[in-house]
SEROGU-634350 format. One record per residue (C-alpha): residue number from 0; residue in one letter; x, y, z. Coordinates in steps of 0.02 Angstrom, whole numbers, plus 50000, padded with zeros to 5 digits. Each point is the difference from the previous one (the first is absolute). Layout:
<recs>
NUM|a|X|Y|Z
...
</recs>
This chain:
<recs>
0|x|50789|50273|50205
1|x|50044|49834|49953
2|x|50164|49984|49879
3|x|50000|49985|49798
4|x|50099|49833|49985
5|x|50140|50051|49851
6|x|49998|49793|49956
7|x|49887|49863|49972
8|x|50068|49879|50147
9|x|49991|50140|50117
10|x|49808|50039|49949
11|x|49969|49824|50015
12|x|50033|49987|50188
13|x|49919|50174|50026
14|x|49820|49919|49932
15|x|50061|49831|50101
16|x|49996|50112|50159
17|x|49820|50075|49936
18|x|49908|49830|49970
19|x|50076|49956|50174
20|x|49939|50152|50104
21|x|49832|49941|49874
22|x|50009|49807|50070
23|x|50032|50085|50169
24|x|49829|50105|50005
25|x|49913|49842|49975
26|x|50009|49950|50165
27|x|50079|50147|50117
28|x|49912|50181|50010
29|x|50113|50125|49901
30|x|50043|50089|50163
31|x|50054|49863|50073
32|x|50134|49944|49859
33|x|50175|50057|50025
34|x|50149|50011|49898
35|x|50078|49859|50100
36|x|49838|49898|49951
37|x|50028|50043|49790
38|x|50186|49964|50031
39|x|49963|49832|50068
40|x|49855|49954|49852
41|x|50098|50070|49849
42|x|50172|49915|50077
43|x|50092|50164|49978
44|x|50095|50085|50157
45|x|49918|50129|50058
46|x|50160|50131|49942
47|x|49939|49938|49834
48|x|49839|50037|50013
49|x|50040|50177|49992
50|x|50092|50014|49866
51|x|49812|49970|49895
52|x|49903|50089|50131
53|x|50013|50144|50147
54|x|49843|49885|50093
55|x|49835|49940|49988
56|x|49921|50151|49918
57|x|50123|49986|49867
58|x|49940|49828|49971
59|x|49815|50039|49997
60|x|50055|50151|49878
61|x|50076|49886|49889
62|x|49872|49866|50010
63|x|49883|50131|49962
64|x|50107|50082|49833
65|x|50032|49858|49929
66|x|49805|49906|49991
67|x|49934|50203|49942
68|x|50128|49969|49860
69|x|49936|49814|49983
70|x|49820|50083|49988
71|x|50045|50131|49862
72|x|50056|49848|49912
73|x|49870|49882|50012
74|x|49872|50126|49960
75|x|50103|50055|49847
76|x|50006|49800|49939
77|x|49798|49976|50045
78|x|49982|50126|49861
79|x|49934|50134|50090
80|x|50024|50170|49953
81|x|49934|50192|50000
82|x|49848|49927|49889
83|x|49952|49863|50105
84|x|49852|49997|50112
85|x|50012|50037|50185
86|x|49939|49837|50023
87|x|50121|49911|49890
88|x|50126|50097|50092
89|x|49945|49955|50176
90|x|49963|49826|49962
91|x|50188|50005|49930
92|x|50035|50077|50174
93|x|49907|49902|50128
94|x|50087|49851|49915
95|x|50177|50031|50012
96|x|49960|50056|50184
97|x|49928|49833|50051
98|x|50136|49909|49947
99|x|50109|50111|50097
100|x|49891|49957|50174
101|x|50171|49973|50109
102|x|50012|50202|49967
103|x|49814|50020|50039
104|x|50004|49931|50155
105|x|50142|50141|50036
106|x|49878|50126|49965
107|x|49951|49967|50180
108|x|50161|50108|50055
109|x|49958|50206|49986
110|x|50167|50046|49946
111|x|49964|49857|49824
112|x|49836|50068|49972
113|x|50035|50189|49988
114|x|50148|49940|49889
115|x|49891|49916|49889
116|x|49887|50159|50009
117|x|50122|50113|49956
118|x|50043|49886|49845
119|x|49818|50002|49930
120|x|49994|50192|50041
121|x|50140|50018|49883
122|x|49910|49890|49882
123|x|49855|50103|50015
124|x|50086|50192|50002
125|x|49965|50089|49815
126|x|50193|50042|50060
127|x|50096|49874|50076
128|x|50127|50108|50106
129|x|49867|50110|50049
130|x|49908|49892|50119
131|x|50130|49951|50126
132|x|50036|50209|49969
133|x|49833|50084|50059
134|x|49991|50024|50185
135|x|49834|50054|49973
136|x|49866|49879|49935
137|x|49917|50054|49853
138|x|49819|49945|49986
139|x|50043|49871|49852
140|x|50165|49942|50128
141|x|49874|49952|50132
142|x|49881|49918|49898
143|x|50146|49888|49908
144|x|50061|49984|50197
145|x|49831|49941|50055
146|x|49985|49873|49835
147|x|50186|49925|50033
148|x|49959|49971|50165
149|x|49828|49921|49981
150|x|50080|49884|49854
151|x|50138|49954|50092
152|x|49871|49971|50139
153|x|49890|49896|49898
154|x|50130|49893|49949
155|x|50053|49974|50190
156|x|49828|49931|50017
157|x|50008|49894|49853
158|x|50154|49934|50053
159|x|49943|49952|50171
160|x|49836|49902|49923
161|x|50102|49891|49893
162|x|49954|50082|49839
163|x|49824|49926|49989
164|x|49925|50159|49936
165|x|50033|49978|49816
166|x|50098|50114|49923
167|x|49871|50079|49880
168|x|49902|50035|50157
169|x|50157|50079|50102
170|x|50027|50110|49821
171|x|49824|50091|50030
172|x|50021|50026|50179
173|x|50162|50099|49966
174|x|49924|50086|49870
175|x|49855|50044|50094
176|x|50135|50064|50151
177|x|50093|50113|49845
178|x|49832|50057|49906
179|x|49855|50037|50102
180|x|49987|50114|50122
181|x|50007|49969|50185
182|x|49881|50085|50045
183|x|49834|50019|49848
184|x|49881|50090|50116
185|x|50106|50148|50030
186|x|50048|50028|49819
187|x|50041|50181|49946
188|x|49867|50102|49886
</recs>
């Protein structure tokens, strides 16, 4: 777990190392990047370096909390609330995400994409605590599972084509992924 900074200066340096390891991913493969390599970019010695973080999943966690808190706020300042349309709300959604495409282009790495997952799963849970709780997969679990994955999926691909497919357009594939069912033929009677 990366450490709570207790001061603004020291919180500073801790997102200076962050948009380093960021700047970093640009042009070396996360498994490739060492601490030695985020010491050098973010001009900190590398005993420094862990007094913010205990290593590169630390980083990635923090990268990660702090743009899921950005999120919750932009949505809140687009307006968008329990009333709004699931459209509205998407739309709200794919937005902040594309200008966040540095992060998207982490989604690449496993480990980042089940930890984005796992946040939307607790986004999605009637009971937030409960679904990182359950060992065993409920039938609404696996069908929240199945839509987080596909969004997060879908906006891998979306990513990767430069955002041409409007956004309207990327808003009624996702909510054809989270309301139709896969699989019409075999419907139950």
């Amino acid at each position: 777990m990366y450490k709570h900074c207790k001061n603004k200066r020291s919180a500073l340096r801790q997102k200076h190392i962050a948009e380093q390891f960021l700047k970093l991913t640009k042009t070396t493969p996360l498994k490739q990047i060492t601490i030695t390599d985020i010491s050098h970019a973010s001009d900190i010695p590398r005993k420094g370096f862990y007094r913010y973080f205990d290593g590169i999943d630390d980083i990635v966690d923090f990268i990660l909390e702090k743009t899921i808190q950005e999120e919750t706020e932009y949505i809140s300042r687009m307006g968008i609330s329990i009333d709004t349309s699931p459209q509205e709300y998407l739309i709200a959604w794919l937005r902040f995400w594309k200008s966040k495409s540095d992060l998207i282009r982490l989604f690449q790495d496993r480990s980042i994409h089940s930890a984005m997952v796992h946040h939307a799963m607790h986004h999605m849970s009637p009971v937030p605590e409960k679904a990182s709780q359950d060992l065993m997969p409920t039938p609404i679990m696996v069908r929240n599972l199945f839509a987080a994955y596909g969004t997060m999926a879908l906006l891998e691909v979306w990513h990767r084509n430069n955002y041409q497919i409007p956004d309207d357009v990327m808003v009624g594939y996702m909510l054809q992924l989270l309301t139709e069912p896969l699989f019409p033929e075999r419907q139950c009677k």
